[in-house]
TORVEXKE-216363 format. One line per 2 residues: their letters; for each residue x, z, y of C-alpha. Coordinates in steps of 0.02 Angstrom, whole numbers. Layout:
residues N
a) X:Z:Y; ...
end
This chain:
residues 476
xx) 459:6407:2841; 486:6578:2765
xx) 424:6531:2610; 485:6371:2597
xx) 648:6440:2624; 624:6550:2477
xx) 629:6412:2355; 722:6291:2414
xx) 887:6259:2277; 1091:6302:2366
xx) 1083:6092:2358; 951:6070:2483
xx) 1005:6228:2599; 1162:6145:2592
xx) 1088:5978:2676; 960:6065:2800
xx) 1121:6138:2855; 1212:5987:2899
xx) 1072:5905:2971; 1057:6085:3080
xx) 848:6109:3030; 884:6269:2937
xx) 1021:6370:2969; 1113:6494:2844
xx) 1035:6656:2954; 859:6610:2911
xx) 921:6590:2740; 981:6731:2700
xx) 839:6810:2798; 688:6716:2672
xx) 798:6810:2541; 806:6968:2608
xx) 628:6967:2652; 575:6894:2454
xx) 663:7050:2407; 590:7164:2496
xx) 423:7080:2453; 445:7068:2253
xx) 598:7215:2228; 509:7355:2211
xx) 420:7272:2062; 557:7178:1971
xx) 676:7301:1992; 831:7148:2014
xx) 947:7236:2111; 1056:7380:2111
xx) 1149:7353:2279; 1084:7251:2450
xx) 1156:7232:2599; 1057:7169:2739
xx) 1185:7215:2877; 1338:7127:2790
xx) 1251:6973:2737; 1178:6924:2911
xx) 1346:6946:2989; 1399:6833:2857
xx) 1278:6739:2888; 1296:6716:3076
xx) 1484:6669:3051; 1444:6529:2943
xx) 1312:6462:3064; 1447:6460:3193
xx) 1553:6367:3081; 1414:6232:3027
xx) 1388:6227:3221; 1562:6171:3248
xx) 1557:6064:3107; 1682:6157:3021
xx) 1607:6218:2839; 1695:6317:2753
xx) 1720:6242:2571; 1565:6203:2441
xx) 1425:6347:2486; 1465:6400:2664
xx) 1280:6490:2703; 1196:6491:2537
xx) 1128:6671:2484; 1217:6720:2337
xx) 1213:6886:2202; 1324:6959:2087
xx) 1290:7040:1938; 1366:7218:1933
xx) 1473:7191:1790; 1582:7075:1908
xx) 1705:7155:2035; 1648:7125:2215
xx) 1760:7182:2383; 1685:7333:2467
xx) 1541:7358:2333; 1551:7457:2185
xx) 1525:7389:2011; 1419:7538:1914
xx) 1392:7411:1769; 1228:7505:1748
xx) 1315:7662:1672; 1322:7846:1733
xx) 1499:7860:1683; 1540:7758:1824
xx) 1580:7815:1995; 1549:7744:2165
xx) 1683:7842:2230; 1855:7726:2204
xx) 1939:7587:2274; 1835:7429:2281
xx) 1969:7318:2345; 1955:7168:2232
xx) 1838:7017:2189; 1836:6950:2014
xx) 1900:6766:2011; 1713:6699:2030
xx) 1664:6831:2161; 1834:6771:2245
xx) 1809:6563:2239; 1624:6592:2316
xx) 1681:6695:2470; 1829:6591:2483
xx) 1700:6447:2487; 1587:6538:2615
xx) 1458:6597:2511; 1352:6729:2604
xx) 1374:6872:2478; 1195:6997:2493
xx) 1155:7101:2340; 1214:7142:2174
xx) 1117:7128:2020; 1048:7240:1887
xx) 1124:7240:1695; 1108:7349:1556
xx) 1257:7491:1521; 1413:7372:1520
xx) 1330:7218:1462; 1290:7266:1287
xx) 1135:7189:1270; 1026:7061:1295
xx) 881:7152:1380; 910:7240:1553
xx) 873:7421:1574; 1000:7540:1589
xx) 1013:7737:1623; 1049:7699:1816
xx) 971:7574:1877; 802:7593:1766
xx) 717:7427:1704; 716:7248:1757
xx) 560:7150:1724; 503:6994:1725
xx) 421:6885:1885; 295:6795:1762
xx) 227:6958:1702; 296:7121:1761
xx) 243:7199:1602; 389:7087:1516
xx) 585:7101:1496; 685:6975:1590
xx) 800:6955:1449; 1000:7014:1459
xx) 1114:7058:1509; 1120:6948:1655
xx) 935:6998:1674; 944:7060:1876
xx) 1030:6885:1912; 882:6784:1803
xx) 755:6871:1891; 812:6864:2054
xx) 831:6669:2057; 646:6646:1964
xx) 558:6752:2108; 666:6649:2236
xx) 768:6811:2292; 885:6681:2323
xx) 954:6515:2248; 1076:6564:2120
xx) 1176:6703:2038; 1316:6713:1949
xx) 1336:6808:1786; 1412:6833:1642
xx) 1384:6769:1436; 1451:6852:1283
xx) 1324:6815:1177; 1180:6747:1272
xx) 1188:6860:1421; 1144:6709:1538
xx) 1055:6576:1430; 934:6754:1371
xx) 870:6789:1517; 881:6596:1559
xx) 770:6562:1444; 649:6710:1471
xx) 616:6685:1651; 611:6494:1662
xx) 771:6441:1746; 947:6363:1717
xx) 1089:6453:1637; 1240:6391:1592
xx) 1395:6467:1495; 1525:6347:1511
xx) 1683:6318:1397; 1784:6474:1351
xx) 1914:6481:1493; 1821:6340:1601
xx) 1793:6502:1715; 1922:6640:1735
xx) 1882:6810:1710; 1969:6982:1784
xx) 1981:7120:1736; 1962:7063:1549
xx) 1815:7073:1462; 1827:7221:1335
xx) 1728:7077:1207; 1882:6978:1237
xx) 1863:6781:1200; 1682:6801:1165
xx) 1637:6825:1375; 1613:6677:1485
xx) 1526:6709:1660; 1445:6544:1746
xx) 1297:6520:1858; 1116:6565:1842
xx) 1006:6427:1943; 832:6345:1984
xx) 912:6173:1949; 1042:6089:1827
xx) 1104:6001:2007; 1160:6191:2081
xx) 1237:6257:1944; 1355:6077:1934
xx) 1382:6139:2102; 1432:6330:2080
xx) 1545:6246:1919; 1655:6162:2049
xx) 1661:6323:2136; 1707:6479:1998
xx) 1810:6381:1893; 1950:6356:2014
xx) 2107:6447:1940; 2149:6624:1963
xx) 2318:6664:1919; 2285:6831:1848
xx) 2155:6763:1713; 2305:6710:1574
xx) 2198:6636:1475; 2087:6517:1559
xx) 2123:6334:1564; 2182:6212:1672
xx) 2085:6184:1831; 1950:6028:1806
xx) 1997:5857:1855; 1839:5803:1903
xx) 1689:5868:1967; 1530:5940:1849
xx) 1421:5828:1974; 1496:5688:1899
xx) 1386:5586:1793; 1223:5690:1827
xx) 1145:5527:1858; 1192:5463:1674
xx) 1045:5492:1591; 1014:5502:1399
xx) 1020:5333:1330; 1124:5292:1160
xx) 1169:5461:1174; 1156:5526:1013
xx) 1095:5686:982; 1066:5836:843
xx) 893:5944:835; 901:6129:753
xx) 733:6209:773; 810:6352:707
xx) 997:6347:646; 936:6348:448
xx) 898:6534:462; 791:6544:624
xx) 602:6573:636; 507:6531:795
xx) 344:6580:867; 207:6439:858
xx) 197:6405:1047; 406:6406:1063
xx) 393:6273:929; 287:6159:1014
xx) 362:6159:1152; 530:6132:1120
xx) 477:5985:998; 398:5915:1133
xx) 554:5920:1237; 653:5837:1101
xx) 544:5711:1113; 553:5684:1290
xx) 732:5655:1266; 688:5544:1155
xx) 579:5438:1276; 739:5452:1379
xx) 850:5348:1274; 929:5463:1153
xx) 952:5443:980; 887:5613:899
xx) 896:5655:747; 829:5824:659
xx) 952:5874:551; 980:6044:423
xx) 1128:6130:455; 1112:6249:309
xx) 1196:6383:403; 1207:6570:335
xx) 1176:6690:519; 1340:6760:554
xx) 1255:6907:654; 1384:7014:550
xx) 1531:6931:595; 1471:6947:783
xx) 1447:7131:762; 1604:7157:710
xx) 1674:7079:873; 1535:7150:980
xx) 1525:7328:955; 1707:7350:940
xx) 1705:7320:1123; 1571:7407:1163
xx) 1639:7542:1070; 1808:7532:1162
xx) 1745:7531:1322; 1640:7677:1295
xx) 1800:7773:1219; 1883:7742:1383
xx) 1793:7872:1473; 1840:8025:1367
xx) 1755:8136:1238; 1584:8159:1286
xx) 1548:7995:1338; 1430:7966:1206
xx) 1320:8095:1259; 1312:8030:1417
xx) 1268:7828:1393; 1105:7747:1339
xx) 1028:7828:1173; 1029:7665:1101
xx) 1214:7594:1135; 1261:7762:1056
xx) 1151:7738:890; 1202:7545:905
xx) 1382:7610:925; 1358:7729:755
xx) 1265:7603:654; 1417:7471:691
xx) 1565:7597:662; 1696:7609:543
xx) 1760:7431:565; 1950:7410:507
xx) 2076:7273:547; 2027:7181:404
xx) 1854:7169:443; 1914:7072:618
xx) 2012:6978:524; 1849:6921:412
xx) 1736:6914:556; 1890:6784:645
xx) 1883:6682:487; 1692:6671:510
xx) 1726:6627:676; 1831:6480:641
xx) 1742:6409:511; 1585:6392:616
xx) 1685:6315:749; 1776:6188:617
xx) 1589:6169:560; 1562:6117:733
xx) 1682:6012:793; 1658:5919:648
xx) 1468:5885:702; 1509:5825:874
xx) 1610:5671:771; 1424:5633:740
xx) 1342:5684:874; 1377:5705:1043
xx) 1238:5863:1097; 1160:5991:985
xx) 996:6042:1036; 920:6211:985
xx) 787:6341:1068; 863:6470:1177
xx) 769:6592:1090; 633:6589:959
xx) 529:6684:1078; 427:6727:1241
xx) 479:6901:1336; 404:7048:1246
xx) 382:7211:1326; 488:7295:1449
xx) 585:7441:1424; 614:7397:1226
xx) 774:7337:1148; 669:7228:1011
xx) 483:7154:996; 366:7263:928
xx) 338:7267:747; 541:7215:733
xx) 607:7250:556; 784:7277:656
xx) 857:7379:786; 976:7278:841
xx) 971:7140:991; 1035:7019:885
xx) 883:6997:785; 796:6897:911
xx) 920:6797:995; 999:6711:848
xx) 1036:6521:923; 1118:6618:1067
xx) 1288:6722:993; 1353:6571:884
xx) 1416:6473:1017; 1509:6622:1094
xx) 1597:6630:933; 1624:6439:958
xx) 1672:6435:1130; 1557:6281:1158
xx) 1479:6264:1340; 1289:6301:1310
xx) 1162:6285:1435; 953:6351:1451
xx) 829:6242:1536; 639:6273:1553
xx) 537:6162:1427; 370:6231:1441
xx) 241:6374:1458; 163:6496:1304
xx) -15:6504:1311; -20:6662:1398
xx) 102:6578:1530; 299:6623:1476
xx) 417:6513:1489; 513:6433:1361
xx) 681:6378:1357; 770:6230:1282
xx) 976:6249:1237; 1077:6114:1251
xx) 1258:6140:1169; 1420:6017:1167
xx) 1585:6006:1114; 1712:6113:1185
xx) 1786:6070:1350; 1630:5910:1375
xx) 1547:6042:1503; 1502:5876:1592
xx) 1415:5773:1457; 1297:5950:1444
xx) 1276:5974:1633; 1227:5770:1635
xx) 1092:5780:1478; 1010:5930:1555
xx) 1017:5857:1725; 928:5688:1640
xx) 786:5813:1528; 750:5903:1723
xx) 715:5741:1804; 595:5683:1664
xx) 492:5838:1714; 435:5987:1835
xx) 433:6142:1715; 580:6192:1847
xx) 479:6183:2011; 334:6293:1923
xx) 344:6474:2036; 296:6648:1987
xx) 136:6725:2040; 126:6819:2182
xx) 126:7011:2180; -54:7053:2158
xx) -81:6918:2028; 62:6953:1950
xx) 2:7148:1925; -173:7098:1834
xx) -114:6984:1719; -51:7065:1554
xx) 35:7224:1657; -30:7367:1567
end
């Protein structure tokens, strides 16, 4: 049952509750007991708290026992990443300038809508020092690896939550995206991640990479993270600029499938280059779609990689935030945020301004695709995990994060809702992910053609290894 438990999706818990054959305490219990199981391996998370999370739980089986529930998730095991403010926890955000000591009396809005909706609330999540990049190791809480092989990155930043919801420490987790910080590590460790529309979910305190962060759900199925959509994207008045609350729910039209939908294929953006076995497996999820009804079409976009624009936008938050703390604070982060931070210095007012004019021509360039089609389709990355502990692959001709997740950081600059799905398996046995992107604000029409690509296939029900296996495979 134990096990079971383990995997089953927020969806399911959700019914075995109503029908009273599982309850939310042995729940919460299968997670607590799959991370202290696989933890001390993968290294997922920063904070737990057994204690807290069974009383939570116990209240919510009361309630489901009266046949009272308490909004969407009442009972289903739930982490944060520890970027995200959470009541009564402290939110490190991986960095030694941070203090535990303080006053941890807020949730951010998404923390907020998934207690409010009885979420039981048992861990936080590793990232790397304030987000920055799209691996996760960090000097506090060490590194994160990744369930398929522990000798592997889970990918970044929301790398603790990814992790955690591949090795079944739990259904979902909710992180956050400001330049592929959920569809990264998505993509690395086989599940779902989803960054919705800029604004679709509000965000507080604000981010210090302003209108380029999103947060949304990391999941095991396109099904929960429709569900945690309806959830953290109810308004939060101190979030001015998030959107209007959604009329309808992200559930709606799941069931829609693919057909006449017309569709764009990338393989690599017109500047990309993708390992042989990423290829092939994302072509032959294109053609799935294909087989589903859709009208694809590959198509060139002739794009130029606007990696520089992003930097501008990037590490003059990074470099902000970092200021905040005082002189000294340099000596005192991650080695490489502080060389990242020198090589990207300098930047002026007019170099935002160029990097904003960048950023609105690639989202005119955009909006004036989606006239022709409705979905853009893309690898998440153009690469399986490489080794742990390392910023880039080895042999890299960069230093820089960027250089290996370029389909990721356009569509922060565009705002677009952008989701990860698993499409398949490298020969050594990493996952691969496939990126679905739409028009701004059609959050649904994504949510429905990844939904339609899951049911065609099982790459999401394939598990980890178990510990032992897992150390003897390509663990060095």
């Amino acid at each position: 049952m134990i096990d079971a438990l383990q995997w089953a999706t927020a969806t399911e818990l959700l019914a075995a509750y109503r029908s009273r054959e599982v309850s939310p305490v042995e729940a919460t219990q299968a997670a607590l007991d799959a991370i202290e199981a696989h933890d001390d391996d993968l290294n997922a998370f920063c904070l737990v708290e057994p204690e807290s999370a069974l009383e939570s739980a116990r209240a919510s089986e009361a309630r489901w026992l009266r046949n009272e529930p308490r909004g969407l998730a009442d009972g289903v095991p739930t982490s944060i990443k520890d970027l995200m403010l959470t009541k009564g926890w402290p939110t490190l955000r991986g960095s030694l300038l941070t203090s535990a000591e303080g006053d941890w009396s807020e949730d951010a809005p998404a923390v907020a809508r998934l207690r409010e909706n009885g979420a039981v609330l048992f861990g936080k999540v590793t990232s790397p020092e304030f987000g920055w990049k799209g691996v996760t190791d960090s000097p506090r809480s060490g590194v994160t690896r990744n369930p398929w092989d522990l000798s592997r990155t889970s990918g970044g930043s929301s790398g603790g939550s990814a992790a955690a919801v591949a090795q079944g420490m739990g259904p979902w987790s909710v992180g956050t995206d400001g330049g592929g910080s959920i569809r990264i590590p998505a993509g690395f460790t086989g599940v779902v991640g989803f960054k919705p529309t800029y604004g679709t979910v509000p965000l507080y305190p604000v981010s210090p990479f302003g209108t380029l962060a999103h947060a949304g759900p990391i999941t095991r199925t396109v099904e929960d993270a429709a569900l945690m959509m309806d959830i953290i994207s109810q308004p939060d008045a101190r979030d001015w600029s998030a959107g209007p609350a959604p009329t309808t729910s992200f559930s709606h039209g799941l069931a829609d499938g693919l057909r006449g939908r017309r569709v764009a294929f990338s393989p690599n953006l017109g500047y990309g280059s993708n390992d042989p076995d990423v290829e092939a497996a994302v072509r032959d999820a294109v053609q799935v779609l294909a087989e589903l009804g859709a009208e694809v079409e590959e198509i060139d976009l002739g794009w130029s990689d606007p990696v520089d624009a992003y930097h501008v936008l990037w590490f003059s938050g990074a470099a902000k935030v970092v200021e905040g703390y005082g002189r000294g604070a340099c000596d005192r982060i991650d080695p490489l945020l502080a060389a990242a931070l020198e090589r990207h210095s300098g930047f002026t007012a007019g170099d935002f301004l160029d990097a904003t004019a960048v950023r609105m021509k690639l989202g005119r360039e955009m909006g004036l695709l989606h006239e022709r089609y409705e979905l853009l389709v893309t690898p998440t990355l153009p690469i399986p995990a490489f080794e742990a502990g390392s910023d880039v692959p080895a042999g890299s001709s960069s230093e820089d994060w960027t250089s290996w997740t370029p389909y990721t950081y356009p569509f922060n600059l565009t705002q677009q809702p952008a989701i990860s799905i698993p499409c398949g398996f490298t020969a050594e046995g990493l996952p691969v992910g496939l990126q679905l992107v739409g028009p701004r604000h059609q959050d649904a029409r994504v949510l429905s053609a990844a939904a339609a690509y899951q049911g065609a296939g099982r790459w999401h029900e394939r598990r980890p290894l178990g510990k032992a296996q897992l150390s003897t495979t390509t663990r060095k």
